[in-house]
C-alpha positions as CSV (number, residue, x, y, z in Angstrom):
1,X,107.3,187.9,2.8
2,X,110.8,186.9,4.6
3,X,111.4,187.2,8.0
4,X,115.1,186.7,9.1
5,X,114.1,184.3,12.1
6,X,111.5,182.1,13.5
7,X,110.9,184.4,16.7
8,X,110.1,187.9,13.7
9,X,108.0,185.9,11.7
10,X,106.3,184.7,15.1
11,X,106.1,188.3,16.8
12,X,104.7,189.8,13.7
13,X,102.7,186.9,12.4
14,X,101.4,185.2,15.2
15,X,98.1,186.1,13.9
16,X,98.1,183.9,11.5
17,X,98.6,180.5,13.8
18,X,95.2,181.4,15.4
19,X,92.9,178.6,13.8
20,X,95.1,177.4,10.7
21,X,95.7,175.1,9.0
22,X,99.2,176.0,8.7
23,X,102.1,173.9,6.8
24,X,105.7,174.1,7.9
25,X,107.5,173.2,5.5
26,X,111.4,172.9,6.3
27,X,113.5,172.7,3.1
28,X,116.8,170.7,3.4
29,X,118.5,171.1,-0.2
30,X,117.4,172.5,-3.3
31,X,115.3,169.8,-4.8
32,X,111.9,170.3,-6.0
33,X,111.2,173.5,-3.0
34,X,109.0,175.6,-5.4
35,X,107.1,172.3,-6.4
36,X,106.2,171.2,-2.8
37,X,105.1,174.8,-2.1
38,X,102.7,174.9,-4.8
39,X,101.5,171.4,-3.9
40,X,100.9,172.5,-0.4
41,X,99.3,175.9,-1.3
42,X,97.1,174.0,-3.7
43,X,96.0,171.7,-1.3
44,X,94.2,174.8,0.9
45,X,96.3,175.5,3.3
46,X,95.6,179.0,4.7
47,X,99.0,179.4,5.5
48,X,102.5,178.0,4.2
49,X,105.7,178.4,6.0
50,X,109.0,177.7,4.0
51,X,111.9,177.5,6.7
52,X,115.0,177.4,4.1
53,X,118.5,178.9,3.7
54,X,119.0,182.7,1.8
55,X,121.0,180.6,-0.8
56,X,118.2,179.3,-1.9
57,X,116.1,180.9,-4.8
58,X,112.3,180.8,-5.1
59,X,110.1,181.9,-8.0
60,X,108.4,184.8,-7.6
61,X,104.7,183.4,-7.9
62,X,105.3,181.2,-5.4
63,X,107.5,183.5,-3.2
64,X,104.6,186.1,-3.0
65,X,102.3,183.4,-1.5
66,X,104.8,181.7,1.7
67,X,106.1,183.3,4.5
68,X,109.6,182.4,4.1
69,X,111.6,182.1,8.0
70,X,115.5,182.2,7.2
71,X,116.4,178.7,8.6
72,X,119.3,175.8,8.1
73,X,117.5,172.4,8.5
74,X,120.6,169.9,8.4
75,X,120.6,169.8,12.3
76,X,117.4,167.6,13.0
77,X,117.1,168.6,15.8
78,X,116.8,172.1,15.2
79,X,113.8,171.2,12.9
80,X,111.6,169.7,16.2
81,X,112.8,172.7,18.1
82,X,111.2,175.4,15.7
83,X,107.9,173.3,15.1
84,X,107.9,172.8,19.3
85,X,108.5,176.6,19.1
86,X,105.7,177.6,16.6
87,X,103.4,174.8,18.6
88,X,104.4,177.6,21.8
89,X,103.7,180.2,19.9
90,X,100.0,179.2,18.1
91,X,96.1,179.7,19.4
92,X,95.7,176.4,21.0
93,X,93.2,174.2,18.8
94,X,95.0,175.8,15.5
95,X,95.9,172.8,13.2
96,X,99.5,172.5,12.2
97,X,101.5,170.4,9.4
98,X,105.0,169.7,9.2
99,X,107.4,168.2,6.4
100,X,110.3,168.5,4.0
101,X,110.7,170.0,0.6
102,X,110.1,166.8,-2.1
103,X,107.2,165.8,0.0
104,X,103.9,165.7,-0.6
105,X,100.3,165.6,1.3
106,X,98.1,163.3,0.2
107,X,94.7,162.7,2.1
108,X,91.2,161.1,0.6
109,X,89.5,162.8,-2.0
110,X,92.3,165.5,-1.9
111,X,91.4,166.5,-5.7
112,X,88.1,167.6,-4.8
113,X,88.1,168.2,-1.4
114,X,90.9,170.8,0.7
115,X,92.6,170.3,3.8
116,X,90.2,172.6,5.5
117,X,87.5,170.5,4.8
118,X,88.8,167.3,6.3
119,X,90.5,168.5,9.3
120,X,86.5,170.0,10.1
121,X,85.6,167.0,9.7
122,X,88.2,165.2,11.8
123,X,87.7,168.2,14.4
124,X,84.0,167.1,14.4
125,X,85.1,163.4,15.3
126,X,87.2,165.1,18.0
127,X,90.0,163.7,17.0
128,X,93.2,166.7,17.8
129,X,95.6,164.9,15.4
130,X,95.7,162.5,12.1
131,X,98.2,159.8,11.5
132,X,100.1,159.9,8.0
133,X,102.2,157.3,6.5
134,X,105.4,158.2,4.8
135,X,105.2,156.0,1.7
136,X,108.5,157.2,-0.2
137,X,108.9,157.5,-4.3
138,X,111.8,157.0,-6.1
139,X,112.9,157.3,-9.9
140,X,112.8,154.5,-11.7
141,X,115.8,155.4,-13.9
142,X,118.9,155.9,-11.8
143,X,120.9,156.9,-14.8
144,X,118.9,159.8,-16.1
145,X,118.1,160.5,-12.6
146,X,120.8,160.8,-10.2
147,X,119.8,162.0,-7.3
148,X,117.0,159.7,-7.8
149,X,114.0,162.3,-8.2
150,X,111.7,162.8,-10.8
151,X,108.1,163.9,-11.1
152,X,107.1,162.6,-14.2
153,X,108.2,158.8,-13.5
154,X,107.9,158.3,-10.2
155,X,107.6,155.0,-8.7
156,X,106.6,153.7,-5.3
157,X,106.0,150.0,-3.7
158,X,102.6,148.6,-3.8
159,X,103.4,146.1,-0.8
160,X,106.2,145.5,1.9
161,X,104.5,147.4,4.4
162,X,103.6,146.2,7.7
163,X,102.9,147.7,11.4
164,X,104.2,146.2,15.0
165,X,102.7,146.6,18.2
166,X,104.4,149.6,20.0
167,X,105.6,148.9,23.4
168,X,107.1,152.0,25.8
169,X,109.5,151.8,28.0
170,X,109.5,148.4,30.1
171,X,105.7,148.3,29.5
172,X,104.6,144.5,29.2
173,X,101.0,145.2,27.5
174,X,101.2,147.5,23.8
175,X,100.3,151.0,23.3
176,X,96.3,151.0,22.8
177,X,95.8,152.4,19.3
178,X,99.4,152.8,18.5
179,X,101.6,150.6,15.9
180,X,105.0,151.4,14.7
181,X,104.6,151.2,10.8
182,X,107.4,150.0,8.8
183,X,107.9,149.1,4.1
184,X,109.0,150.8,1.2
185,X,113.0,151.8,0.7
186,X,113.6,152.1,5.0
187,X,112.9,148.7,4.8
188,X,114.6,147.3,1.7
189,X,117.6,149.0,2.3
190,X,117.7,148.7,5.8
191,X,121.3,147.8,5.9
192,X,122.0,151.4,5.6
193,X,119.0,153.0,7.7
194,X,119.8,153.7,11.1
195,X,117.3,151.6,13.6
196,X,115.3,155.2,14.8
197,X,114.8,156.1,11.4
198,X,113.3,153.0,10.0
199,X,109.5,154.0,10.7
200,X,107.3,155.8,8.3
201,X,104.5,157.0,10.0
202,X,104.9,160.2,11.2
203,X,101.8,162.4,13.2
204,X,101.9,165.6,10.4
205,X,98.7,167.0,11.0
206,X,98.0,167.8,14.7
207,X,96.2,170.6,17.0
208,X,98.4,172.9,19.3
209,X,98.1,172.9,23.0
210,X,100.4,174.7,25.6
211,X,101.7,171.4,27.2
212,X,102.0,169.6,23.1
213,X,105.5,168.9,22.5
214,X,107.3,166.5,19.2
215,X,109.6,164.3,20.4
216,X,112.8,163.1,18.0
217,X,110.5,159.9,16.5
218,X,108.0,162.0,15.2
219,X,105.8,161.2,17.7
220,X,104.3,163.4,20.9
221,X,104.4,163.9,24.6
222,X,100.6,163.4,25.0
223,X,99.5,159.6,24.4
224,X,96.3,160.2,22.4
225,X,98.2,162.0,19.9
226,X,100.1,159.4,18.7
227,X,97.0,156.9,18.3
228,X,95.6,156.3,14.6
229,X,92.1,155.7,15.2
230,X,89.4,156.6,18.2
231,X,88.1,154.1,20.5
232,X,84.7,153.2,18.7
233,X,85.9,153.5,15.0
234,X,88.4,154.0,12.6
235,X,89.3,157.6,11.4
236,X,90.9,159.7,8.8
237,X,94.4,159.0,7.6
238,X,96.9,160.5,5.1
239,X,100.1,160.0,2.8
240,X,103.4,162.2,2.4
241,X,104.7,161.0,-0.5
242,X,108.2,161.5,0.1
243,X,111.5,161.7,-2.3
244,X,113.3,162.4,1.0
245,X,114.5,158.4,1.4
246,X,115.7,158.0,-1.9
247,X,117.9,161.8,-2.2
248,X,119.7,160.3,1.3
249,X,119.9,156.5,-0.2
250,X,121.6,158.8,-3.4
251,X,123.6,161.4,-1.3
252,X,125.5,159.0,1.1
253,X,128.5,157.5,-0.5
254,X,128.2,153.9,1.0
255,X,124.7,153.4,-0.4
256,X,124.7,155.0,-3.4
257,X,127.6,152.7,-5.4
258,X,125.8,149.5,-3.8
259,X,122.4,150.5,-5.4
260,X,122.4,150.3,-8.7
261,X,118.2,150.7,-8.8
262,X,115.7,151.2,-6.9
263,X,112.9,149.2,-8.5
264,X,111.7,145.8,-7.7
265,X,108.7,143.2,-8.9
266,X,106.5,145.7,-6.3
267,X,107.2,148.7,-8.0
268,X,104.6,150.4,-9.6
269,X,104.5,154.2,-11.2
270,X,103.4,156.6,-9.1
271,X,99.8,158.2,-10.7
272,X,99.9,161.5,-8.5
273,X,96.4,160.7,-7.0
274,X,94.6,159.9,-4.0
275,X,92.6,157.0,-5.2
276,X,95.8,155.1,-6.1
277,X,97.0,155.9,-2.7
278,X,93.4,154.4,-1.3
279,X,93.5,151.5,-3.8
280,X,97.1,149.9,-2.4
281,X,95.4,150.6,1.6
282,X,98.2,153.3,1.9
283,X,95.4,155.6,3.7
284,X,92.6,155.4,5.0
285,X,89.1,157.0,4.5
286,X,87.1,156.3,7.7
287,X,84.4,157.6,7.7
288,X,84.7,160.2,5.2
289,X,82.7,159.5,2.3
């Protein structure tokens, strides 16, 4: 069904943000949309929001299944402004997911387990949100893939990554429970990342509240939101695995003549599967089992 803005598909559909979980999913250029769709819808989501331009085409067995909200996402900030909108507009305690088009949930046991099933479980360990870590893929063929995508041989880093202490404000004493995470292609290539968009976790999967808001660093107005684990142990975490780094690295003239590859001695091929993701500490299983 298409709606021709956020506030119809909200006034006729608001039913459907009453307990979720509902994926967002804000598509940016034409590259693998129909693909993150079906991963998402495959995944259980009850409900899957595609916010993308008219140009854009969609098959018709996937465009039967998403609620499709005419939207231009090049204006980041227009992208927080709708989720802060939809966040407004939901049942509070309905979960909510956000990302782009050529990304792609990954959380533990995904292939046998859905999304409904692990968020009841978070719920249960009343936690109202779930840290995910943006671990970014890449082709490894630059040459026979250009705008440096490719399902079939993906590649992603097995190491690089590390966290920091997150400090706000002129605060002397860190955030409890809260690092700024940092590896993979943001990192490598950090010559041509700006500073703010360096980080790669990201809070994706969260419950709404009337006073919830997403700031411009992915993160939220409301402290606890932003923490990874509860006080007495650690919790539930997930992976987008995410093309979106490498399309920009390939897209923007100044980095795309100096790369010539992306691949390094810490490059591995990307198996499409949660235990890989598990294996190389890129999530975390808590204590899921």
């Amino acid at each position: 069904m298409t709606y021709p803005t956020l506030d119809d598909f909200l006034s006729r559909q608001r039913v459907l943000l009453d307990k979720g979980p509902v994926a967002l999913i804000f598509v940016e250029d034409d590259v693998e949309v129909a693909t993150t769709l079906r991963h998402h819808l495959q995944t259980g989501f009850e409900t899957v929001v595609a916010f993308m331009p008219d140009a854009f085409e969609l098959p018709e067995a996937v465009a039967t299944k998403v609620h499709r909200v005419t939207f231009d996402c090049q204006i980041a900030s227009d992208v927080f402004a709708a989720i802060n909108q939809v966040i407004r507009g939901a049942t509070p305690g309905c979960w909510l997911y956000y990302c782009y088009n050529a990304e792609f949930l990954f959380f533990p046991f995904c292939e046998t387990r859905s999304i409904t099933e692990m968020l009841r479980f978070h719920s249960e360990e009343k936690r109202d949100a779930m840290l995910t870590y943006v671990v970014d893929l890449y082709a490894g063929d630059l040459t026979a893939h250009p705008n440096a995508v490719t399902l079939d041989k993906a590649f992603l880093d097995k190491s690089g990554y590390y966290a920091q202490a997150r400090y706000l404000g002129n605060n002397s004493s860190p955030q409890e429970r809260q690092l700024d995470f940092f590896g993979g292609m943001r990192w490598r290539f950090e010559e041509h990342i700006p500073w703010a968009s360096r980080k790669i976790d990201r809070i994706s999967l969260f419950r709404a509240r009337p006073d919830l808001e997403l700031q411009p660093n992915h993160t939220f107005n409301i402290e606890e939101y932003n923490t990874f684990a509860c006080p007495w142990h650690h919790n539930l975490t997930a992976t987008i695995c995410s093309f979106r780094t490498a399309k920009a690295l390939k897209r923007n003239p100044g980095s795309s003549f100096d790369i010539k590859t992306f691949r390094w001695h810490n490059s591995v091929p990307f198996e499409w599967h949660s235990q890989q993701l598990l294996d190389l500490g890129l999530m975390e299983p808590g204590q899921w089992f």
